[in-house]
N, C-alpha and C positions, 0 to 999 in steps of 0.2 A: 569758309575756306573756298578752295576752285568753282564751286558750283555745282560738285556731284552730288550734292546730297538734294539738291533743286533740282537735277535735270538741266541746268543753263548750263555748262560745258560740255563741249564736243569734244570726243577723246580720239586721237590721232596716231595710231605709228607707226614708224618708220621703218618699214619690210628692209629685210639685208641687216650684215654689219652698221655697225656705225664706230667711227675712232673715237674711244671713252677718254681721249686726255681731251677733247673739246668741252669748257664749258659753259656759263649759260652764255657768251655773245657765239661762241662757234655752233652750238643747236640752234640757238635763233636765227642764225643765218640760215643752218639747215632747214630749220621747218620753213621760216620766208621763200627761202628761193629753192630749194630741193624739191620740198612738200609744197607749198602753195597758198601755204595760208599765213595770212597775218599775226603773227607771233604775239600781238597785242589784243587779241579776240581772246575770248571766254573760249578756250583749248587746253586742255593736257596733251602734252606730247611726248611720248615715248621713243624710248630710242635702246638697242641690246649692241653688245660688243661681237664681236665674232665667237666666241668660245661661249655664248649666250649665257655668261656669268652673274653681269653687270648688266642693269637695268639701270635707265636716266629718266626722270619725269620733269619736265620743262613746263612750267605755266606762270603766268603774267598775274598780278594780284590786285591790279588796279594801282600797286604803289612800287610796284617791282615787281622784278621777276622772283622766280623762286626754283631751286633742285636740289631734287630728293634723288639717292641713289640707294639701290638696294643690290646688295652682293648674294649671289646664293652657295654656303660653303659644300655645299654637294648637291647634286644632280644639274639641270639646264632649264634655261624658260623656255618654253614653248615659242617658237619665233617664226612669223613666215621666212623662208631662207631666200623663197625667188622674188626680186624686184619689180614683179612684172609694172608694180603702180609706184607712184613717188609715195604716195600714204595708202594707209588703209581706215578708215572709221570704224571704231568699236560702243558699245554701249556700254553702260556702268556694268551690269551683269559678268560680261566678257573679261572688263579690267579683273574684275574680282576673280575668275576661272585664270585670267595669266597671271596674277600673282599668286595665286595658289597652285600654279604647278601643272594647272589641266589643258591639256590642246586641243581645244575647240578648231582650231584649224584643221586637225585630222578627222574630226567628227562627219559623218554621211549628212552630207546635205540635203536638205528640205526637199522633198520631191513634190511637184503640184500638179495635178490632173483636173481636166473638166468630165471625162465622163468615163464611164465603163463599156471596154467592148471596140 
């Protein structure tokens, strides 16, 4: 499948809205020229609707593209809301905490020290 179960895909999404009547050539253009990366790379790409209902995963298969959508009939995905970046990169670990519901983006970030004092 995509390469997540090897570590060979780089998983991508797309902070903000995105219009879920787009599909696979309207993502591909968005990850191309929005996001930045080659839509024909070993990537999963992500993308949430405004009302963070709808989830779109975009990736290439080497013989086509392929999308998957998942609807959630209650509650929201977890989704960055601010644009600051055209992507964000996540790990497999991560993928698996957003579709299960958990936001990792609210979580207290890593704090690193060299010494005491």
């Amino acid at each position: 499948m995509i390469g997540l179960e090897t570590g060979e895909a780089r998983i991508f999404v797309r902070p903000g809205p995105t219009d879920m009547r787009k599909q696979i050539n309207g993502l591909a253009v968005v990850a191309e020229q929005a996001m930045g990366v080659n839509p024909f790379d070993s990537a999963l790409f992500l993308f949430c609707n405004g009302e963070r209902r709808i989830l779109k995963a975009l990736y290439w298969d080497r013989t086509g593209f392929c999308l998957w959508m998942k609807r959630l009939e209650k509650h929201r995905f977890p989704w960055p809301r601010d644009a600051k970046e055209a992507r964000e990169e996540i790990d497999r670990e991560r993928l698996g905490l957003l579709l299960a519901g958990i936001d990792f983006w609210a979580a207290h970030e890593k704090l690193s020290y060299t010494h005491i004092g």
